[in-house]
N, C-alpha and C positions, 0 to 999 in steps of 0.2 A: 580874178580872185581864185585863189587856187584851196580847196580844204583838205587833207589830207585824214581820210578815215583810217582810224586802228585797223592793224591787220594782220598774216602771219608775218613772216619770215621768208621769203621764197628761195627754195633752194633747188634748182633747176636738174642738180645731179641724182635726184632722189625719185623716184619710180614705186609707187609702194603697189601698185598694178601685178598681179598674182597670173602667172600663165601667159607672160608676155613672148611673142615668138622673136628673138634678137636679129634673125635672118631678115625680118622684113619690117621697112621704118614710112611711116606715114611722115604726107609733108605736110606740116602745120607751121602756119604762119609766124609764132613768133621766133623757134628754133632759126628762120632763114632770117629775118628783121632783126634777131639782137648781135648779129655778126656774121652772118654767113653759115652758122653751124648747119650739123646734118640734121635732119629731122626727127622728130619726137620718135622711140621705139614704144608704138603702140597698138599694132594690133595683135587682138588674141587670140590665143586658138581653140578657144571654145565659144560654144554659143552663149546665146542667153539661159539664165539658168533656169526659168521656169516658163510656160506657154503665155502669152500674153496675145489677146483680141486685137485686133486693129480694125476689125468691123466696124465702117461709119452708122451712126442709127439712120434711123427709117427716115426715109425724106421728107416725112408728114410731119415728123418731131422738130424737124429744121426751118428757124430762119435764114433766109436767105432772100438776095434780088438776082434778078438777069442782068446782065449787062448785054451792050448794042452786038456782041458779037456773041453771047448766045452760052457766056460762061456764067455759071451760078456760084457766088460768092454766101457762103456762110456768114452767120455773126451772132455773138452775141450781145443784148441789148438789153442791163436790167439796172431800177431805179431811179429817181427823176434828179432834177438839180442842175447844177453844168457840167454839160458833157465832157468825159475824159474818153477818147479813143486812144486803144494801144496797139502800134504794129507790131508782129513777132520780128523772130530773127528767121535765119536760114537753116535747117528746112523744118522747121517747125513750123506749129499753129498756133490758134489764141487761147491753147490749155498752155499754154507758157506762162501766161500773165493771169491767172487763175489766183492765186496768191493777191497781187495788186488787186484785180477786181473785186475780191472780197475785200477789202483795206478798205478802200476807195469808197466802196459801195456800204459800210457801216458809219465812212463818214458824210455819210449825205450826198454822194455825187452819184451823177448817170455816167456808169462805168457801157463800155462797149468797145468788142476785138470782133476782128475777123480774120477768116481764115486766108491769107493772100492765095491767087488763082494758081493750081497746080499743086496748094499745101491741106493737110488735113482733111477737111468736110469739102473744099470747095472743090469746080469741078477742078478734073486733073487733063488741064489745058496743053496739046501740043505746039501752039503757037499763043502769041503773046505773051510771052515770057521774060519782062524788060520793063526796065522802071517807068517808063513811060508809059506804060498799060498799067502798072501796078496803081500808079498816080489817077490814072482815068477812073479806076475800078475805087480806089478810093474814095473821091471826087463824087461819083454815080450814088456809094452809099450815103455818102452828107448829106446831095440831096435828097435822098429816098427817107432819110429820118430827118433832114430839116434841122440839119445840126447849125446851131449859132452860138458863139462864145467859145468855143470848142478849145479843150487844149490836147494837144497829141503829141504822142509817147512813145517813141519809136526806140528800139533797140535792136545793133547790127543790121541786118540787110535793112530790118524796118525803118532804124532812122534816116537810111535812102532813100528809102518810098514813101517816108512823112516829111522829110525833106521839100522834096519834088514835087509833093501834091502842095505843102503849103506856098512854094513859092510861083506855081502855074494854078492853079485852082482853091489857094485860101483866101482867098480877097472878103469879107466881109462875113465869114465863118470860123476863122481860129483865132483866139486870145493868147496862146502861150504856145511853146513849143519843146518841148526835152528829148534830146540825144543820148543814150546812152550806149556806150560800148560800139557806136553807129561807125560803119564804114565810112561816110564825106570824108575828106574833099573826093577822096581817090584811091581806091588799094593799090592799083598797080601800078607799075613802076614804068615813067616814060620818063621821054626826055624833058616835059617841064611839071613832072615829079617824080626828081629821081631820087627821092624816098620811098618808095614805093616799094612792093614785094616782085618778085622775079615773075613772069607769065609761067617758070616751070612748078610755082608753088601751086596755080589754080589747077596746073593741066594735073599735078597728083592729083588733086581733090577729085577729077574730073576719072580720071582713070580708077582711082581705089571705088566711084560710084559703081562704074560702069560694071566693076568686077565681081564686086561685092553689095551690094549695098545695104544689106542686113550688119555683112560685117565690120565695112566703114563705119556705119552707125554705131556698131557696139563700142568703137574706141575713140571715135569724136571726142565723147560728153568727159574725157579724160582731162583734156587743157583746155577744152572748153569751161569746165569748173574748177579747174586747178587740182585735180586729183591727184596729178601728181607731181606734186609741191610737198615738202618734207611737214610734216604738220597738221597736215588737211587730207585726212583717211578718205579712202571712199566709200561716196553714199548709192547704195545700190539702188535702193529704191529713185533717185535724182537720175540717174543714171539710165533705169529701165523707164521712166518717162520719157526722157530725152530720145531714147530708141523708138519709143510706142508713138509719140507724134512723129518724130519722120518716115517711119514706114508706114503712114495713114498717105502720105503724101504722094505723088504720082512721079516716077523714076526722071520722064524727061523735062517735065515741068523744074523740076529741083536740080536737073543738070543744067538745062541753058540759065535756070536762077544763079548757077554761080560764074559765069563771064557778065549777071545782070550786076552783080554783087561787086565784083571788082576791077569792072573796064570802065562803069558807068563813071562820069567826070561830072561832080555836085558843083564846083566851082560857083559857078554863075548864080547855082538856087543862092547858096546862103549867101553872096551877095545880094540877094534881091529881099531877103527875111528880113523885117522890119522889126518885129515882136518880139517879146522877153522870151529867150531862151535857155534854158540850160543845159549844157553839156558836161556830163559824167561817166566817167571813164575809171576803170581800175589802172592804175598802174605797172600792175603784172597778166595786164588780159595778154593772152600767147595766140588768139585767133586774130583780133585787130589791134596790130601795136599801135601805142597811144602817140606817141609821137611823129607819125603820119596821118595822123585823123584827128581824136580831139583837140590838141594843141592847134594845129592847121584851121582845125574850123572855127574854133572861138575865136582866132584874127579875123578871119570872113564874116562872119557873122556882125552885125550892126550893135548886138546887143545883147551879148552872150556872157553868161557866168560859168565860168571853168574850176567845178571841181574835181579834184581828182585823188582814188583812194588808195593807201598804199595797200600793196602787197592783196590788191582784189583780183581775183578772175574776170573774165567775159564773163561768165554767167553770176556775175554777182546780184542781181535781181533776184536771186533765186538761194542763192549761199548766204547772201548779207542782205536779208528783206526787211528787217528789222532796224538795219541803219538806212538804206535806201528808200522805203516806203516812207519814214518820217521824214526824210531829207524830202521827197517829190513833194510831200503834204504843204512842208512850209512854205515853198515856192509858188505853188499852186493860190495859198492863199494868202502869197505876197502881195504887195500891190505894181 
């Protein structure tokens, strides 16, 4: 079933980005995915425009558990009912879904994010950096709050890592599951999916880190929310959040997260998901094109509902919370 939510117009030639440097073009996913084009012209040449904290608080202020290898995972844990846990995206935290929590958590559920290992609050991990750690880390919190009924919420890299944890460690713990904007089956491009994005789209992402990572950050949150789409002005303030949680995050943790992000092969998980899922997806996301991932997964999937919204960003959780938050509501309290 497919739903198509109102939305702009997307007009790809249109840049409304002020201080754009034309010399130098960032690789973004959809620019290579809708034809081979060149890459998005986004980054700029100034900084952030005002001083912004990235100071984690005090560790006494923090929940948090250890896990067996000695990493401290963040999280937030408030109000009772049934549990909705949300994975972020990449390289962000669980002030991403800050928004949802409060939704969520006015209408009678035990909302709960954490921060995956090397993002935000948690520690900033030089090794285990890969879904299969993300999954364990996961897995270690459920039991540590004794989550039962559970539904989880994963968006981009998250819906890999909520992915992965429900199909190796939900057995007897999750009731639902929602994908949105989620990299599965597979970003990259091999020979049995060769839909896939080119290895030289990550190795930019890999390199503008390396170089910059203040200033890859400042021009990410551009196609990441569709900024620059003819219609959809930008929102500075969206913008310098998007900045503020990834530079809380730990440089290498958030580099090897992205070959965790688009080598990892889900295949197998959503074959093995049993449970009511929902997969949503924009279809003008420019980070994960939808026609290699949500499409892909809802055939995999056993039991999957495939909406998809036109003319929405990747970060539509955040741009369109207002159509998104009521759509997860209903589903939630489907049967």
């Amino acid at each position: 079933m497919k739903r198509h939510a109102s939305g702009h117009e997307a007009d790809p030639s249109t840049d409304p980005i002020k201080g754009v440097d034309e010399g130098r073009r960032l690789l973004v996913t959809a620019g290579i995915a809708a034809a081979g084009a060149a890459a998005l012209p986004l980054t700029a040449t100034s900084a952030p425009s005002r001083h912004l904290s990235v100071s984690p608080p005090r560790k006494d202020d923090m929940q948090s558990i250890t896990t067996t290898d000695g990493a401290e995972i963040f999280y937030k844990d408030w109000g009772s009912g049934q549990p909705i846990v949300f994975h972020h995206g990449w390289p962000l935290c669980s002030d991403d879904w800050d928004t949802q929590l409060l939704y969520f958590l006015a209408h009678g559920y035990r909302v709960i994010a954490h921060d995956r290992r090397g993002h935000g609050r948690s520690s900033h991990t030089a090794t285990g950096n890969d879904m299969d750690t993300y999954a364990r880390d996961v897995a270690a919190l459920a039991e540590h709050l004794d989550l039962r009924d559970a539904i989880h919420v994963g968006h981009s890299t998250g819906g890999g890592e909520a992915a992965r944890y429900v199909a190796r460690h939900g057995a007897g713990r999750v009731a639902k599951l929602v994908l949105v904007g989620a990299v599965p089956p597979q970003m990259l491009r091999t020979p049995a999916n060769p839909g896939g994005l080119p290895r030289e789209t990550f190795d930019g992402l890999r390199k503008e880190l390396a170089a910059s990572r203040a200033g890859f950050y400042w021009t990410f949150p551009v196609p990441f929310y569709g900024f620059n789409r003819a219609g959809n002005p930008l929102s500075e303030p969206i913008r310098m959040n998007w900045w503020r949680q990834g530079m809380m995050g730990g440089a290498k943790a958030q580099y090897d997260c992205i070959a965790a992000f688009s080598e990892t092969d889900f295949t197998e998980d959503l074959k093995q998901i049993t449970m009511p899922t929902l997969v949503m997806h924009g279809d003008d996301d420019q980070i994960v094109p939808i026609a290699d991932s949500a499409v892909l997964s809802a055939k995999l999937l056993r039991n999957a509902t495939l909406k998809v919204y036109a003319g929405y960003p990747h970060g539509m959780c955040t741009t369109h919370a207002d159509t998104i938050n009521p759509d997860l509501l209903a589903f939630f309290r489907g049967g």
